[in-house]
N, C-alpha and C positions, 0 to 999 in steps of 0.2 A: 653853346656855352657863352658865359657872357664875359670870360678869360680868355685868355687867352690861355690852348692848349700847349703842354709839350709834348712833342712828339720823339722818340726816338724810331728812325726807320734802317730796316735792314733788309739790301736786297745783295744782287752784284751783277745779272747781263746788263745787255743794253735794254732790256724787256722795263727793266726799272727805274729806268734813269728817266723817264718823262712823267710819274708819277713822284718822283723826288723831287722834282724840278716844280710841281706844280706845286706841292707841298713847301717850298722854300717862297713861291711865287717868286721867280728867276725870270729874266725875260723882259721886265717890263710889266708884269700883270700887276692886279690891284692889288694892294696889301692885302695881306690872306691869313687870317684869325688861326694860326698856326704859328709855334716857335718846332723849328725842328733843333734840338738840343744837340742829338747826334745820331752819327751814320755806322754802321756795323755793315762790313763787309767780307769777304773772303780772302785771305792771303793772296799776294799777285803767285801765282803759275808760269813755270816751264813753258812755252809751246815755241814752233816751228821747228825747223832742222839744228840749228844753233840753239836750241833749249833755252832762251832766252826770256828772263822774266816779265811777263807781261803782266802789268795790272787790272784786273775788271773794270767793265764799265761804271761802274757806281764810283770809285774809288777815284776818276778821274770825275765827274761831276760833282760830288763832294767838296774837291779840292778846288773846284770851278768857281764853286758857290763859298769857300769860305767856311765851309762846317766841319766839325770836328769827326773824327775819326777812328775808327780801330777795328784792326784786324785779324781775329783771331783766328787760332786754326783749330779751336772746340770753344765755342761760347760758354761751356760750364764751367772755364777756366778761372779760378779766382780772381784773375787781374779784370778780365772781362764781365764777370758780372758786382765787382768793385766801381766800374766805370758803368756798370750799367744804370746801380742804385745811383750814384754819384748826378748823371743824368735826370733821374727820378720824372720819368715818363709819365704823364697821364695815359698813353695810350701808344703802344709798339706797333706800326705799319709795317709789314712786310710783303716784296713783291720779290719772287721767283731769288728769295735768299743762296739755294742749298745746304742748310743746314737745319734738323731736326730740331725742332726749341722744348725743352724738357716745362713740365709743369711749373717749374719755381719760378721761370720766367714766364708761362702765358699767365699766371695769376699774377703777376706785380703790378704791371698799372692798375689804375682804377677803371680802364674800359677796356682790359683785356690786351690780346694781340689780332688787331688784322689784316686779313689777307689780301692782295687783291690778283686774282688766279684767271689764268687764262684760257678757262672753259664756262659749260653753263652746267655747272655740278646739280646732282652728285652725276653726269656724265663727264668723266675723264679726269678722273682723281688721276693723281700723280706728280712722274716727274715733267715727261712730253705731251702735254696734252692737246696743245695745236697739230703738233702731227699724225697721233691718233685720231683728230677729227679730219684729216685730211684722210690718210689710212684708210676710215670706213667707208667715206664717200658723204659724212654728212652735209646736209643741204645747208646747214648754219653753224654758227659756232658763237661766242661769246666772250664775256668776263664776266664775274660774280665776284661780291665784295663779301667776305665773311667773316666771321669770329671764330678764331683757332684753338681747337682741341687739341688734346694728345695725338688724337688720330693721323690719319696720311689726308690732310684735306676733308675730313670729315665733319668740320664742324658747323654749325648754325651759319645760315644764311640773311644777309643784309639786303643785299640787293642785285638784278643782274640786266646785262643790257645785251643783244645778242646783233649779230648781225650775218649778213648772206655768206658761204663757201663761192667766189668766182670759179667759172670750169680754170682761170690761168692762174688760180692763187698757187702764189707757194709758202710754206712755213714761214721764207722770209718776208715776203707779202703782208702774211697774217700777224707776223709778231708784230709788225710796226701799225696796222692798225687796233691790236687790240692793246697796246702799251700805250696807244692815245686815248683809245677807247676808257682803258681802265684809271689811267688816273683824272679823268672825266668824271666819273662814274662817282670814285674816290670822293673827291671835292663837293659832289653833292650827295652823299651820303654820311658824309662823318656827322655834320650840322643834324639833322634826321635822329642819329645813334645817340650821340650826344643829349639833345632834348629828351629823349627816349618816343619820340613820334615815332619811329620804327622798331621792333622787338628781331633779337635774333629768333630764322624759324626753323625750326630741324630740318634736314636734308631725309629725302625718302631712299633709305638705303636702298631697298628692290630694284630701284632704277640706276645702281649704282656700275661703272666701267671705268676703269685702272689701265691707266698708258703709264706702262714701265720707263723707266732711263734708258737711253739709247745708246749701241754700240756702232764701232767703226762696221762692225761685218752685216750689222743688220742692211747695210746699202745695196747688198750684193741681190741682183736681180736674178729671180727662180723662173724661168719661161713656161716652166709649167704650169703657172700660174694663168690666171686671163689678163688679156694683153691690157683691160683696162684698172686692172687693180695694178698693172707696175707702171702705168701710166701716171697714175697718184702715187705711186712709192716715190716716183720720181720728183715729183710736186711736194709730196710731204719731207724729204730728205735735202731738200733745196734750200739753206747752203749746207745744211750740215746731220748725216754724217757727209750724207753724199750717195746718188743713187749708183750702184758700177755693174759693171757685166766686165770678164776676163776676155780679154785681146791679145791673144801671140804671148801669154803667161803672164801677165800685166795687166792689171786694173784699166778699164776704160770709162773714165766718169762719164755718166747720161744726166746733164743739164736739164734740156727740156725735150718732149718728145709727145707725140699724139698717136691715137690709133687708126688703124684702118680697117674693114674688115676684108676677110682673105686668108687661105687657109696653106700653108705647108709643114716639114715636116717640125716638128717642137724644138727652137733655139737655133733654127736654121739660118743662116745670114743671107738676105738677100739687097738686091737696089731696088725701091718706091718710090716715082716721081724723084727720084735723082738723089736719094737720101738712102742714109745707109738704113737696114731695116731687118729686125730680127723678129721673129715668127712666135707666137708664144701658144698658148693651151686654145686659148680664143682669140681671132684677129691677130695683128700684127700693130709692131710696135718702130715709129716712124722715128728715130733719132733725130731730132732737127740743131741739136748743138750737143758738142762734147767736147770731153778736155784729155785728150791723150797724157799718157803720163811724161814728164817732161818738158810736157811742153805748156803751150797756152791755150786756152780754151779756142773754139772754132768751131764754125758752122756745121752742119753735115754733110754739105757739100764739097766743104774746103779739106774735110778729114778725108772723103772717097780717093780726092785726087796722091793721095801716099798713103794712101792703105792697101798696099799689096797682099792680096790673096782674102780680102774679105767675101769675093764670091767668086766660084762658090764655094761652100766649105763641106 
């Protein structure tokens, strides 16, 4: 465009703060044929013990940056899409919002709402989608830049940049490269949209796979499983929910952990090369860090030494 854009963006983890950021060109970067008008984000949330109000990440780089704000707890809200118009977007960027955007709003700007999603769709529509590609074992993973439908992630495809699953990635690993990845991606694809050198392309449903939102119980590790798919639970649940297995009736978080192969009886506790080590459907599964409850997280070694009665069991 030979304007300058407004942009109105709406995200709230830390997944989006680096595609905010480049879109404000913060940092130091070079003026960047962008005005971001404003930032739509999620109410701050409760969390830890004290229920304590914590604000999302977007909400605190917003305020970094100077840009306006608001917070709604349903965007259909008339205050909210008052201040939407008010803004009056050419174009709505959203990264890993949480919130469903009804049709009133993906038809207001004049280039739509888009996305930028942390898979290479249509595999892993959803909420978790980095984790589900941990989950399955894929060899790679991505971001895609797309134009937002009604759908769950359904909609037309802009652009997509992929890159390798390491065997030590973990979700937190992968969130933070592909939240560089994408608002990379971003930057040289709005130019493209924009001119119309690029057309959004339909998504091939048939090859379509859905990673649901994730709970705290989803973490809890089934030994019946093969020791190498909780080996990835482990990885893909890394920081959060969190992979556990039950210790003396108490959660015991498994940080990171590798397998071996070797066979006894299914959820059996034993010691591997001086690690605590529980037996699953196939191989064994080698705890090399965990965080007892109460305490602080620790090696596996350093857990053996006050873990009375872990073998045998």
């Amino acid at each position: 465009m030979t304007i300058q854009a407004r942009i109105v963006f709406m995200g709230s983890p830390d997944f989006a703060v680096p595609t905010l950021e480049a879109l404000a060109a913060s940092g130091g970067a070079k003026p960047c044929p962008y005005n971001v008008a404003g930032v739509v984000t999620q109410p701050d949330r409760p969390a830890g013990r004290g229920r304590t109000l914590v604000p999302p990440a977007i909400k605190l780089a917003a305020q970094a940056l100077g840009l306006p704000l608001i917070q709604p707890e349903r965007l259909r809200t008339p205050e909210a899409m008052e201040q939407l118009r008010a803004w009056a977007p050419d174009v709505i960027v959203v990264a890993a919002f949480g919130q469903i955007l009804r049709a009133e709003v993906l038809d207001f700007p004049k280039f739509g709402c888009i996305n930028v999603h942390g898979s290479l769709l249509p595999r892993w529509r959803g909420a978790a989608p980095i984790q589900a590609a941990i989950l399955a074992g894929d060899a790679e993973t991505g971001v895609t830049i797309m134009k937002m439908d009604t759908g769950v992630d359904t909609g037309p495809l802009l652009s997509q940049r992929s890159i390798p699953i390491l065997p030590e990635d973990t979700a937190g690993s992968l969130f933070g490269k592909l939240s560089q990845l994408g608002a990379e991606l971003l930057l040289e694809t709005l130019p493209l949209y924009f001119s119309g050198e690029i057309q959004p392309q339909p998504q091939d449903d048939s090859h379509s796979t859905y990673a649901p939102l994730l709970k705290k119980e989803d973490g809890l590790l089934d030994f019946s499983q093969p020791a190498v798919a909780l080996e990835r639970r482990v990885r893909a649940f890394n920081p959060w929910p969190g992979a556990f297995m039950m210790w003396q009736d108490v959660p015991l978080k498994i940080l990171k952990a590798h397998v071996l192969s070797g066979k006894a009886r299914i959820g059996e506790r034993i010691i591997v090369q001086g690690l605590p080590t529980v037996a699953a459907q196939e191989g064994l599964l080698v705890l090399e860090e965990v965080h007892p409850a109460g305490k602080k997280p620790m090696p596996g070694k350093a857990f053996l030494t006050g873990a009375r009665g872990w073998y045998p069991n």
